[in-house]
C-alpha positions as CSV (number, residue, x, y, z in Angstrom):
1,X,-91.2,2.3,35.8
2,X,-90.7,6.0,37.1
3,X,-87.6,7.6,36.8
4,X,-85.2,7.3,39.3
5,X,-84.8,10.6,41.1
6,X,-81.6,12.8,40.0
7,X,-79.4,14.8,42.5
8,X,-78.7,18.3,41.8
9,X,-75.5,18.0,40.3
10,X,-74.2,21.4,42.1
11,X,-70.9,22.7,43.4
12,X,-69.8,25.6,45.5
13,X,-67.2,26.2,42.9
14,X,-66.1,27.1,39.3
15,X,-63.3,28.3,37.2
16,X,-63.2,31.0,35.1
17,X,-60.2,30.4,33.8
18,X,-57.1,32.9,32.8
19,X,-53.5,32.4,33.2
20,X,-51.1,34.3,35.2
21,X,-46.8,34.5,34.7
22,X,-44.4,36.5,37.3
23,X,-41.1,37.3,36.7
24,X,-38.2,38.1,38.9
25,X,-35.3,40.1,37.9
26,X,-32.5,41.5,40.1
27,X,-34.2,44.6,40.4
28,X,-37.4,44.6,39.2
29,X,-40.3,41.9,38.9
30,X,-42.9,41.5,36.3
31,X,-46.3,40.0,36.9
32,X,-48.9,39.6,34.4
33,X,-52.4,38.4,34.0
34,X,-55.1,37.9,31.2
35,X,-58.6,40.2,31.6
36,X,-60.5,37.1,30.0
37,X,-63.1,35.8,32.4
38,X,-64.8,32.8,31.3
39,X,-67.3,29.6,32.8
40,X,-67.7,26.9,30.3
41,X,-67.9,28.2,26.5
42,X,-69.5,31.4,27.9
43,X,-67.0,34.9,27.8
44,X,-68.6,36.6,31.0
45,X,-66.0,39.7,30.6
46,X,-62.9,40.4,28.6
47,X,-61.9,43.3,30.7
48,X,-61.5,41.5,34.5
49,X,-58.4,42.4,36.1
50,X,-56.6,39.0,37.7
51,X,-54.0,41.8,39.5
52,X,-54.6,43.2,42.9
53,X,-51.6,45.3,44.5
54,X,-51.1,44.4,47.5
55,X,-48.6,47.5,49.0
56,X,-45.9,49.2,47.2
57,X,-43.8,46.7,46.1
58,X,-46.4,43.5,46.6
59,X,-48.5,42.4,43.6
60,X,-50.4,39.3,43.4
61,X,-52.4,37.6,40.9
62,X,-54.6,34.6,40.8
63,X,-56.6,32.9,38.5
64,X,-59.8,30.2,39.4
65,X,-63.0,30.7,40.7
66,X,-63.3,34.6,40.7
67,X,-65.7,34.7,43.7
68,X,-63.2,33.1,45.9
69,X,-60.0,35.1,44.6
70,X,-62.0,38.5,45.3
71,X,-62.7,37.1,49.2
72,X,-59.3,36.2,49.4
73,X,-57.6,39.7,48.5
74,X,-60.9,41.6,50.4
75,X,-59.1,39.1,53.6
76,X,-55.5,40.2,52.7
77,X,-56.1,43.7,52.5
78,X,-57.9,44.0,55.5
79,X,-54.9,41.8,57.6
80,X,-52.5,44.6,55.8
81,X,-54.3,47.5,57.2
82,X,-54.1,45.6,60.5
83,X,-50.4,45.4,60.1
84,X,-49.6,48.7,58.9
85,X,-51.7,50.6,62.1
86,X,-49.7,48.2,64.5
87,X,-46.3,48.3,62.6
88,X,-46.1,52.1,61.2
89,X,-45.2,50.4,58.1
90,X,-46.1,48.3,54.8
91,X,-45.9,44.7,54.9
92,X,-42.7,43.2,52.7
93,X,-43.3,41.4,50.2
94,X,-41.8,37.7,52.1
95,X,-43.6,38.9,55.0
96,X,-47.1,39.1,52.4
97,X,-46.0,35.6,51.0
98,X,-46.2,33.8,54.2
99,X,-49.0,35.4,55.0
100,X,-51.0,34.6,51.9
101,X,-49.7,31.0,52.7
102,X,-51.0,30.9,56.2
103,X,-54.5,32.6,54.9
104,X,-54.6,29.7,52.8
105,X,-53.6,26.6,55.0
106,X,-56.8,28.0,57.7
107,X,-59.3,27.5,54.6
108,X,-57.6,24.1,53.8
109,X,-60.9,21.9,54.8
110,X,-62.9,24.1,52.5
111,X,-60.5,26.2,50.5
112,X,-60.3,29.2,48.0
113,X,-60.2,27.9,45.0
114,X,-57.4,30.3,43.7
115,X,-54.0,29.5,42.7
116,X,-51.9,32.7,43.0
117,X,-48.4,33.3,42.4
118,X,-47.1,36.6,44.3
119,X,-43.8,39.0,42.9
120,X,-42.6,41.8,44.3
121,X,-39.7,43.4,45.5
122,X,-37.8,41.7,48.8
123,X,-36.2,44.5,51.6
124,X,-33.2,44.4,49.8
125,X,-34.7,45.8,46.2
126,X,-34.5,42.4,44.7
127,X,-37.2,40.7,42.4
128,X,-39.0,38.0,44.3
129,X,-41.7,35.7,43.2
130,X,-43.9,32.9,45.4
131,X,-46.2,30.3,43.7
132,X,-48.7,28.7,45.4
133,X,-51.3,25.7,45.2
134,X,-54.7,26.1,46.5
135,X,-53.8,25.2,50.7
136,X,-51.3,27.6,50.5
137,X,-48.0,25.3,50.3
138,X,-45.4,27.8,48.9
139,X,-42.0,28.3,47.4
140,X,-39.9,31.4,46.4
141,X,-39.1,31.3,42.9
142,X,-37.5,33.2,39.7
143,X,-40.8,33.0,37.2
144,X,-44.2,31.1,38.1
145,X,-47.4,30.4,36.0
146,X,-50.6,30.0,37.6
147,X,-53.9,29.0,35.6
148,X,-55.4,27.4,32.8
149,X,-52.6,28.2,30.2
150,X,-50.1,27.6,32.6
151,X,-48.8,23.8,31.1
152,X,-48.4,26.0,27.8
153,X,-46.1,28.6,29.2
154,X,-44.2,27.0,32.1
155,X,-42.0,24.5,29.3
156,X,-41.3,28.0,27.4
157,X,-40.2,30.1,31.0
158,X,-38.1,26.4,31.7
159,X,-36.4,27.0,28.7
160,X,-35.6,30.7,28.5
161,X,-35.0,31.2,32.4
162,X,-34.4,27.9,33.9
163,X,-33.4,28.7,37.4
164,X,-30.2,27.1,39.4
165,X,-31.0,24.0,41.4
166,X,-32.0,25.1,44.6
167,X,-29.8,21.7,45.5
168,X,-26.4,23.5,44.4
169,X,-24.3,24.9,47.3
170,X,-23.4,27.6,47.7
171,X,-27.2,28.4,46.9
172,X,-27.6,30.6,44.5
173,X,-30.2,33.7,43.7
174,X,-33.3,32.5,42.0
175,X,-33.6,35.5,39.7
176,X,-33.5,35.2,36.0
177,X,-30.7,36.9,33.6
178,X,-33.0,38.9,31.7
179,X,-33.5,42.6,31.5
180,X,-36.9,44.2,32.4
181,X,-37.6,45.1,29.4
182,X,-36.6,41.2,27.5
183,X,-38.8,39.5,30.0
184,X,-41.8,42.4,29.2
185,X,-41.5,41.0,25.7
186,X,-40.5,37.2,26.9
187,X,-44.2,37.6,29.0
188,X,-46.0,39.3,26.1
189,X,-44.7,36.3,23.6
190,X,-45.7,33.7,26.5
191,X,-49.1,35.1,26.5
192,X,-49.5,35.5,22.5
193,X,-48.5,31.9,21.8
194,X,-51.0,30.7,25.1
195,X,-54.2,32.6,23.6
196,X,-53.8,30.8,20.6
197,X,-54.3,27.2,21.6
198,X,-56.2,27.9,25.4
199,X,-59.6,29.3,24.7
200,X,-59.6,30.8,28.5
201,X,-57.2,32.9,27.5
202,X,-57.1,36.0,25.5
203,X,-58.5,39.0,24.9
204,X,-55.9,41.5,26.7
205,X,-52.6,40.8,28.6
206,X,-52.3,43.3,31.4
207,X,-48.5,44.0,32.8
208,X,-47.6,45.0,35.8
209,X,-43.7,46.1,36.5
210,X,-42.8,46.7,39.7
211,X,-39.3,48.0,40.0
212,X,-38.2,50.8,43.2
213,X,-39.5,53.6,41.1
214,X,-42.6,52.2,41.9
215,X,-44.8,50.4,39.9
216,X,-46.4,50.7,36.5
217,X,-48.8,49.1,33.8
218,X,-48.9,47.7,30.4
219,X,-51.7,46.6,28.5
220,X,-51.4,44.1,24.8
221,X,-54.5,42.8,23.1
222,X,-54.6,39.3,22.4
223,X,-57.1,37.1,20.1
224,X,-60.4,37.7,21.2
225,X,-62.2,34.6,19.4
């Protein structure tokens, strides 16, 4: 008997893996990203930025399928431009947020396959983070993880930072305790401890701080095995 005829078993998408963390303080936010870009058991870089700034106090970082992510920020940059010659002005960081939500939602019946989470500064100099799913359903939020190493950090960031119900009244300000420079080394420990049991991470860790001096970078190696 001949053999029954097989289907292309092809997809539109893949994931190249990488893990993402943001950090809000009550001046300052730090969001950090792995360079490791993988499919499968194949390294295809170790040196791929996950970070795109946005505008002067707007970073966003997003890990998945690296195809879509690059489409996605070529779309936001393009709207920001737009914005900035009808507005005389940069786009807040909220203001990105819901538009990185509404981006999003129009792609919902074929969607980017990027999960982002978003930190900046808000207009009154205060660390803010958003967190995303794929359709662009969003919250504001103290720290975030985004990514394939994300179910390894997020119990860690729950139990150094763990935010206020947002149930309590009066509500209170979803920024963590910690100095900028104790969450640098709580996101550099998060990372460390990540790369040694997700093999999509690793590599490098690359930090970004954005505070209103502006913004800056720091780079750690991680395992590269």
């Amino acid at each position: 008997m001949a053999n029954p005829k097989q289907h292309a078993n092809w997809s539109p998408y893949d994931n190249n893996g990488g893990t993402c963390v943001a950090i809000a303080g009550t001046d300052y936010c730090v969001i950090a990203a792995d360079t490791r870009m993988s499919t499968g058991y194949n390294i295809l870089t170790r040196d791929y930025s996950k970070i795109c700034k946005l505008a002067d106090k707007c970073v966003l970082a997003s890990s998945g399928f690296q195809a879509d992510v690059k489409a996605l920020q070529k779309v936001l940059s393009a709207r920001h431009l737009i914005y900035q010659h009808q507005h005389n002005k940069q786009m807040s960081c909220p203001g990105m947020g819901q538009l990185l939500s509404n981006t999003l939602y129009y792609k919902r019946f074929f969607p980017y396959y990027a999960f982002n989470v978003l930190g900046g500064l808000d207009a009154e100099g205060k660390g803010c983070v958003f967190t995303y799913d794929a359709v662009g359903s969003y919250e504001r939020v103290g720290y975030s993880t985004q990514g394939s190493g994300s179910s390894l950090i997020m119990p860690v960031l729950d139990n150094q930072l763990k935010s206020p119900s947002p149930l309590l009244l009066p509500a209170k300000d979803a920024v963590t305790p910690l100095s900028e420079a104790e969450a640098v080394d709580l996101v550099k420990d998060v990372f460390a401890s990540a790369a040694e049991r997700d093999i999509y991470t690793g590599d490098r860790v690359e930090i970004v701080i954005v505070n209103a001096a502006g913004i800056r970078r720091e780079y750690v190696e991680l395992r590269k095995d």
